[in-house]
DRENMI-575627 format. One record per residue (C-alpha): z negated, y negated, x. Coordinates in steps of 0.02 Angstrom, whole numbers, plus 50000, padded with zeros to 5 digits. Example, Ala and Ser with C-alpha at 12.3 -4.5 7.8 and 13.67 -1.06 7.14 Angstrom:
496105022550615496435005350684
END
This chain:
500005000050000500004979750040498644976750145497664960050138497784955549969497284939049885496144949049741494434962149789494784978049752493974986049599494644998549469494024986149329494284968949368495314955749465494114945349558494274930349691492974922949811493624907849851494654893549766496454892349843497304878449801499054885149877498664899249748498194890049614499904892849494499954912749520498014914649487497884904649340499444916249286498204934549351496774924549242497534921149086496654928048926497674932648778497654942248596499724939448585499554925148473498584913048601498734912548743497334901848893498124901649067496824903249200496404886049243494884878849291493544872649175493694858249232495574854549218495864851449388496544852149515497774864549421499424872049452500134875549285499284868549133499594880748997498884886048830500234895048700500454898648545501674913248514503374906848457502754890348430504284882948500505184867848516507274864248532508154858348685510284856548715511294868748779512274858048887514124866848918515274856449022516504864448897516104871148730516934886148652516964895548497515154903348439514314895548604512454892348520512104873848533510214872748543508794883848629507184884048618505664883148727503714886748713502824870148712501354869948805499954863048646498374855548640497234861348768495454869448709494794876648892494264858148946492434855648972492174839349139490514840149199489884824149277488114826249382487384810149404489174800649382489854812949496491354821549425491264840049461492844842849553493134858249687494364846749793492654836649839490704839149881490214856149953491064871349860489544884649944490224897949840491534900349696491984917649609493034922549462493164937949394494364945749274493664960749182494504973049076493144982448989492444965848924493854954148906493004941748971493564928949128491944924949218491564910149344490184906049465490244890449566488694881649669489354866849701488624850049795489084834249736489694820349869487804810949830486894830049889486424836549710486694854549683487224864149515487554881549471489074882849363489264899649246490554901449118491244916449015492884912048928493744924848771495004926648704494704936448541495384951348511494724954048338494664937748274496524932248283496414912148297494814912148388494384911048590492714905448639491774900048804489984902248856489444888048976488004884349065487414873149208485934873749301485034861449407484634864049605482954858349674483304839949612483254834049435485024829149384485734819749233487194828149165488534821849070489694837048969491264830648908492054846448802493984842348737495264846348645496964837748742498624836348706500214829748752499704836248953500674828849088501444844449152502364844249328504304842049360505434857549331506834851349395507994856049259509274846149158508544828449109508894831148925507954846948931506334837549002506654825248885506664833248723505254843048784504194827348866502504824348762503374836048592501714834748498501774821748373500124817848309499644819748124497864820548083496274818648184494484822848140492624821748215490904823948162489344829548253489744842148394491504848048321493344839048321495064842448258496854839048302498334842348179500114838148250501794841948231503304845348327504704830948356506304840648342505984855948201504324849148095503304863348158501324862048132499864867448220498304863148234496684865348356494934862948310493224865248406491494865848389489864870648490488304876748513486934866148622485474873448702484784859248808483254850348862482014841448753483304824648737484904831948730486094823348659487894826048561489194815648468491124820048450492534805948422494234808148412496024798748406497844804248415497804817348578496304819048614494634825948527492954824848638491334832848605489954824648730488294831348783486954822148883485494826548945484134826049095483894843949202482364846149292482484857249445483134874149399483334871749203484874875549125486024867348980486984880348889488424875648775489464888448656491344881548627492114890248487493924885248487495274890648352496974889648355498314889748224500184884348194501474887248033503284882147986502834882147814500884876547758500214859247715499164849147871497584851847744498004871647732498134872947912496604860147938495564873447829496394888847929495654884148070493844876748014493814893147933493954904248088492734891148173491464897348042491884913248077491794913448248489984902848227489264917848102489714930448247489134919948395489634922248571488584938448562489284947148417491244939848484490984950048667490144964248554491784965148463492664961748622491884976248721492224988648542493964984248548494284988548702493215004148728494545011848608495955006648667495665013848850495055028748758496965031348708497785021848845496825023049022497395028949179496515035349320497245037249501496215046249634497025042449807497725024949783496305012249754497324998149738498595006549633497045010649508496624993449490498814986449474498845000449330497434993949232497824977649258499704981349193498944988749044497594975549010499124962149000500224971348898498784974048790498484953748775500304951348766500464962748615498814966848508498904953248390500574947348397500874950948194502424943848133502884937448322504134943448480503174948048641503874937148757504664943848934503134932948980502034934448864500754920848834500454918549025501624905749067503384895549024504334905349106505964908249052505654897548911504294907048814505884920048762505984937548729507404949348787507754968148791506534969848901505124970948753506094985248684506414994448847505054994048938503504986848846503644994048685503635013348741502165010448807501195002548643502025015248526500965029548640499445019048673499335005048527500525011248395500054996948269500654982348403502344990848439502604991148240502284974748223503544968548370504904981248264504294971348107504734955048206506494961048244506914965048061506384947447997507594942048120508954952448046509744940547928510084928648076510754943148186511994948448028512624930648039512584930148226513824945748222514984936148082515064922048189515764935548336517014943348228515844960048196515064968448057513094974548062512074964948177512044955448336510384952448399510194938248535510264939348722508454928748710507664920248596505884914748520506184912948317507824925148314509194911948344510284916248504509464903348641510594909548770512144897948825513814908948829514094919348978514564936749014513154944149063512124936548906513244937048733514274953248824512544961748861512704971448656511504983048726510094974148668510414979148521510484998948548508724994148646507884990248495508695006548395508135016848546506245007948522506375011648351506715030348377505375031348504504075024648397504525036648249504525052448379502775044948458502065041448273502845052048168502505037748053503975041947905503515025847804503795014247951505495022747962505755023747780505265002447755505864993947918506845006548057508145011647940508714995447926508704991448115509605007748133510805004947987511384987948053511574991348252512515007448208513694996948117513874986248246514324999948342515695005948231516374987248232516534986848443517115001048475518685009248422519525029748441520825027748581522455037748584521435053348630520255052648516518855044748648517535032448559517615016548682516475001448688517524989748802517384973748862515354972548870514004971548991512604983349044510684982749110511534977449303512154956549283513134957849438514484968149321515204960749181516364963349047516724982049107517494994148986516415008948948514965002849049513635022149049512215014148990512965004648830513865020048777512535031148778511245021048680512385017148567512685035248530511005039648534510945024348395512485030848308511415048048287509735040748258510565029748108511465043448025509945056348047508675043747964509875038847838510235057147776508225060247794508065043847653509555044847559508775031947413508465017647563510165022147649511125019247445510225003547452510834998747612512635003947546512895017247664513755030647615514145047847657515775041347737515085028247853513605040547907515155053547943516245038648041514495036048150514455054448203516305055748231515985040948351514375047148438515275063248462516865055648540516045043448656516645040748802515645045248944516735039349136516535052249269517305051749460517595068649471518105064549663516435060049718515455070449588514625054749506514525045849345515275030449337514305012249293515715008749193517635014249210518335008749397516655004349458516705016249567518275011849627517714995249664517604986949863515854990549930514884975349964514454971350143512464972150112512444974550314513274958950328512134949550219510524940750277508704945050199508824927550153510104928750044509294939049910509324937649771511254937349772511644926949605510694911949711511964912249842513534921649788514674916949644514664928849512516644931149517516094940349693514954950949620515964957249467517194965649588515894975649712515114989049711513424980449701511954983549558510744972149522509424982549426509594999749376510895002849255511595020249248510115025449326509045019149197510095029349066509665044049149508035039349126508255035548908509655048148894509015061648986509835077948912511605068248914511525072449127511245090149228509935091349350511215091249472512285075249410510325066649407510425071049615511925066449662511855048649525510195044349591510785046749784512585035649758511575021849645510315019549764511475014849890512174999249803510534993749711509744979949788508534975149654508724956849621507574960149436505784963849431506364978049300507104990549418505664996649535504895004249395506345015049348506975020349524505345026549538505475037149388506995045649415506565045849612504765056849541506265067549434507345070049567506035075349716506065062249780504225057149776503735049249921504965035149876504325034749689502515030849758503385015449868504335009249717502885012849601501775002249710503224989749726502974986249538501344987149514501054973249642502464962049587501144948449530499564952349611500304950149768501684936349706502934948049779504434935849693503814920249721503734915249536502024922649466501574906749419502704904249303501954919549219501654937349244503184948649227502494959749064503854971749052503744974549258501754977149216502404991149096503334998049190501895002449288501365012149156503155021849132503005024949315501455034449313501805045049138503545045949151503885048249350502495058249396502125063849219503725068149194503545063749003505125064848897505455065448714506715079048712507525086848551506185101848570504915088648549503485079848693503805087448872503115083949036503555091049229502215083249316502365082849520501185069549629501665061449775500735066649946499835050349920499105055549768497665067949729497585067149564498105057249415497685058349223498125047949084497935047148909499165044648761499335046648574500435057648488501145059248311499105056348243498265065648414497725058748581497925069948708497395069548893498255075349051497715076649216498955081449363498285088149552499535093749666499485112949608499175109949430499175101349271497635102349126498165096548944496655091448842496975086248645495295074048634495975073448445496975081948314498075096348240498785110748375499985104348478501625111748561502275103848714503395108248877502815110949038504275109649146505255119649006503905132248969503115131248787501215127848816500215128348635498745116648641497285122748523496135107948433494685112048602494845114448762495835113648913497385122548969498005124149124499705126749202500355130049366501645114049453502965122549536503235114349701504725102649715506375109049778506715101149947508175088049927509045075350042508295058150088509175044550008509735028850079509575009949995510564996650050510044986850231508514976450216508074983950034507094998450061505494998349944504514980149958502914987350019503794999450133504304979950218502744973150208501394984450287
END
């Protein structure tokens, strides 16, 4: 692994010892708490100094130009960006006039601690003011999981050996000066101080702030209130005006006495309620959050998650710091997802702006498989979000020329946000990403009324979509031409692996679930005929093969296709699109991500075991891995293939992407779907867990780095735990009916108690595989 690592090393938290202001952006990104509808970056108490201001609402959103030099038929016009809204985490502490600030005075020790058992983000600082007078600063910040629109933070300062007069000013803020991003000057503009203000209230130790959005007349609104437990003295009064609402506590410490203050914050936005609905939203989960108390809210916390790492944990013997990038993964997709009802998880999710607060494939892909085997309920709800986008997706395939629907490239609300280019309104796949989530969940849930209310219609729609793109050739082939896969340095290829074979697999899944609900599918207006045109298709798809060099093609000719000089270009140079024009990279050989390797990974029964040796060893050649998405599925088909050594490298690659800042951009926000890939590394590489037609199979194998592993997951009502050493694997149902899985092709029947074993057969040996010069696994650079 990396050595010398910004973070301790624990298998339950993320903690820091020291305040690093170089730092500052990617750790408040590592600290953020979340529920997946707010969303508190990790900045200090105090507000600064700061990196990245942040506090999010999911899809609360505001519109920005698409500026084209040209425009062109069905280019979309507008995008839309996460706006950064009024900030709750704000508490300034003044000690005898002295603004508490880390950048002056002596900092004697600072510690924050991120812990995933409690949910909570702790802080210690003992701090000495420029004048000499000492405090102890503790805080506990939440962000509820239980309670939706609530977050809460448990302060308290205590005196040194000197009495001190304290000054607390806790606020609500808006309209934050955020720093430069460089990007178009219409962009910043439309997005420059976006909350309008509406309505402002005060009384006694709580405030309010109700504004609106300039550009599309979206309201939210933030209030807060507290708890004082102070000195004999203590004072409080609240006032408030257009952007800012300020709750202020005074009071007189003797020596080593203590002021404690509970903020309860709550949070709320809607396109459609009155300011006085939303105004009483949000007082109302204020006196909820009040009733429970910052007690009863970690109580809740702690129950929360208790069960969900009772379905969902991991445990790694071997690897310390790979045990504590795994839970950490899993703790962020958690916040990114668990209450996200009615809202995308965004490629970010509430951690940071970056790119734009949108949501891409990469939810379906990689985040949602995940959820639908450790918190069903959230990857249901992000399905639910795609099919109240539907209506604009129908319209968004009109507007193309196609029948069924065309979900967007990215977006927050469901509108296409992405300007035209190839690689975006080519890249169909998306939408045979969500049919495959949708199949997934149904296999992992067996949940027949989910499929029955909302996939049918996902299915329904992309398989028409489908049948619109694609046309029978002259030999009766099915071809998709003229799109673009998972890898953006191809574009516009005919037949591209990946596309084909999801939307087969969509073609199938459609007309299965329609002939399993035959009322929903007549109200849908498919008929026997369509359902018959959609296996006729799936059937004839065409599939490119080089039968010369015994590999499947990306797409037709790729393989035909000059190699690119990787030894000819400079570590500097990566990643590619930043210093090569795209017209370059459309006619090498030259992958940016995993493409046809990743089908191997969704498809796996379209490929031999043999064509899955000889793919993986030609792909990983040309893949240079310019997207945080690809580590984490080279290393599972490198753990299928034997290859495990370089799994564990590419597995670690992954799971250190943001801990360790590995691209640079952390601070910006943590890369969620990379974070779950960690997960799909682990129970899919050396798991080896595949839905396969027979039903859930593993073929577990560990790396020699590895002693053990063993995981958890839920399964069609059960959970079930497995646990993988080097000679064997043990398959434990902690709850359920009998099960009846695979074990490397072998039935295994799992009774309702206890434990059966099976032997691992040892790997067969294979051939090293190459990558291209100067990208060989990150950490395999870096030690």
């Amino acid at each position: 692994m990396i050595v010398n690592g910004p973070f301790a090393i624990d298998p339950w938290s993320i903690r820091e010892d020291s305040v690093d202001l170089d730092r500052l952006e990617a750790s408040e990104s590592v600290f953020t708490l979340a529920n997946g509808h707010i969303g508190l970056r990790g900045n200090l108490d105090e507000g600064e100094p700061h990196g990245l201001p942040g506090t999010y609402l999911n899809s609360f959103c505001e519109l920005r130009p698409l500026p084209y030099a040209e425009g062109g038929y069905g280019y979309p016009e507008s995008g839309q960006a996460v706006v950064n809204v009024t900030n709750g985490k704000l508490i300034r502490l003044l000690v005898d006039d002295e603004p508490l600030d880390v950048r002056y005075g002596e900092v004697r020790a600072h510690e924050r601690e991120l812990d995933f058992r409690t949910g909570l983000l702790t802080r210690r600082l003992d701090w000495v003011s420029p004048a000499g007078k000492s405090v102890t600063l503790r805080t506990e910040r939440l962000v509820s999981l239980v309670q939706r629109s609530v977050a809460a933070i448990n302060y308290t300062v205590t005196a040194g050996d000197e009495p001190v007069q304290l000054v607390v000013q806790s606020e609500l803020f808006a309209n934050e000066e955020l720093p430069p991003t460089g990007k178009d000057p219409r962009i910043e503009a439309a997005l420059a101080r976006p909350l309008q203000p509406e309505v402002q209230t005060a009384e006694a130790s709580c405030a309010a702030l109700l504004h609106s959005l300039r550009g599309n007349g979206l309201r939210m609104a933030a209030a807060m209130d507290h708890d004082v437990h102070g000195p004999a003295g203590t004072q409080t009064h609240s006032d408030a005006r257009d952007n800012i609402g300020r709750t202020t506590v005074i009071c007189r410490l003797a020596p080593r006495r203590s002021l404690r203050i509970v903020k309860y914050l709550a949070y709320g936005w809607s396109s459609r309620r009155s300011l006085p609905a939303l105004n009483d939203q949000v007082r109302a989960a204020l006196t909820a959050a009040r009733y429970q108390g910052w007690d009863g809210l970690c109580d809740d916390q702690r129950g929360y998650l208790d069960a969900f790492w009772q379905s969902a944990d991991v445990e790694i013997d071997g690897d310390a710091q790979l045990q504590q990038a795994v839970r950490f993964g899993l703790f962020h997709v958690l916040q990114a997802g668990a209450r996200a009802e009615g809202r995308a998880i965004p490629a970010k999710g509430l951690t940071g702006p970056g790119y734009d607060g949108h949501t891409f494939w990469d939810t379906e892909t990689f985040v949602l498989p995940m959820l639908s085997h450790t918190l069903p309920d959230a990857a249901a709800h992000a399905l639910r979000w795609r099919r109240t986008t539907l209506p604009l997706a129908i319209e968004r395939a009109q507007t193309l020329g196609l029948e069924g629907a065309a979900f967007p490239w990215r977006t927050i609300r469901g509108q296409e946000c992405s300007g035209y280019w190839p690689a975006g309104t080519a890249a169909l796949h998306v939408n045979a990403d969500i049919a495959d989530a949708v199949l997934r969940h149904v296999a992992a849930t067996g949940d027949e009324e989910f499929e029955r209310t909302v996939g049918i219609e996902l299915l329904a729609a992309t398989a028409r979509l489908w049948r619109s793109v694609g046309h029978h050739d002259s030999d009766g082939g099915f071809r998709i031409d003229g799109v673009t896969g998972p890898d953006e340095y191809s574009a516009l290829a005919d037949n591209n692996v990946f596309t084909n074979l999801m939307a087969q697999r969509n073609l199938r899944g459609a007309a299965n679930a329609c002939e399993r609900h035959p009322q929903r599918a007549m109200e849908l207006d498919v008929d026997s005929e369509e359902i018959a045109s959609w296996r006729d298709a799936a059937a004839a798809m065409v599939v490119p093969y080089d039968a010369k060099r015994g590999v499947h093609k990306q797409a037709e000719n790729f393989t035909d296709h000059a190699m690119w000089n990787f030894a000819g270009t400079h570590a500097d140079e990566y990643p590619l699109l930043l210093h090569f024009p795209y017209l370059e990279l459309y006619r090498k050989q030259v992958v940016k991500q995993a493409d046809l390797v990743l089908a191997m990974q969704l498809c796996p029964e379209a490929f031999t075991p043999e064509e899955k040796q000889r793919n993986f060893a030609y792909y990983e050649q040309i893949t240079v891995r310019d997207s945080s998405l690809s580590a984490a599925t080279q290393a599972v088909l490198a753990a299928e293939t034997g290859h495990l050594r370089l799994a564990y490298e590419y597995l670690c690659e992954t799971a250190m992407l943001d801990l360790h800042d590995l691209a640079g951009n952390t601070g910006h926000g943590l890369h969620i779907a990379a974070l779950a890939g960690v997960w799909s590394g682990v129970v899919v590489g050396f798991g080896g867990m595949r839905h396969l037609s027979a039903g859930l199979a593993f073929a577990p194998r560990l790396p020699p780095e590895l002693s053990r592993i063993a995981f958890r997951l839920r399964w069609r009502g059960r959970r079930l735990r497995v646990e993988i050493t080097p000679t064997e694997a043990r398959y434990l149902l902690l709850e359920g009916a009998e099960l009846t899985l695979l074990h490397h092709g072998d039935e295994l029947r799992l009774p309702t108690s206890g434990v059966v074993t099976a032997e691992i057969p040892p790997a067969p040996p294979v051939e090293p595989v190459r990558q291209p010069v100067g990208r060989e696994p990150l950490v395999r650079r870096l030690r």
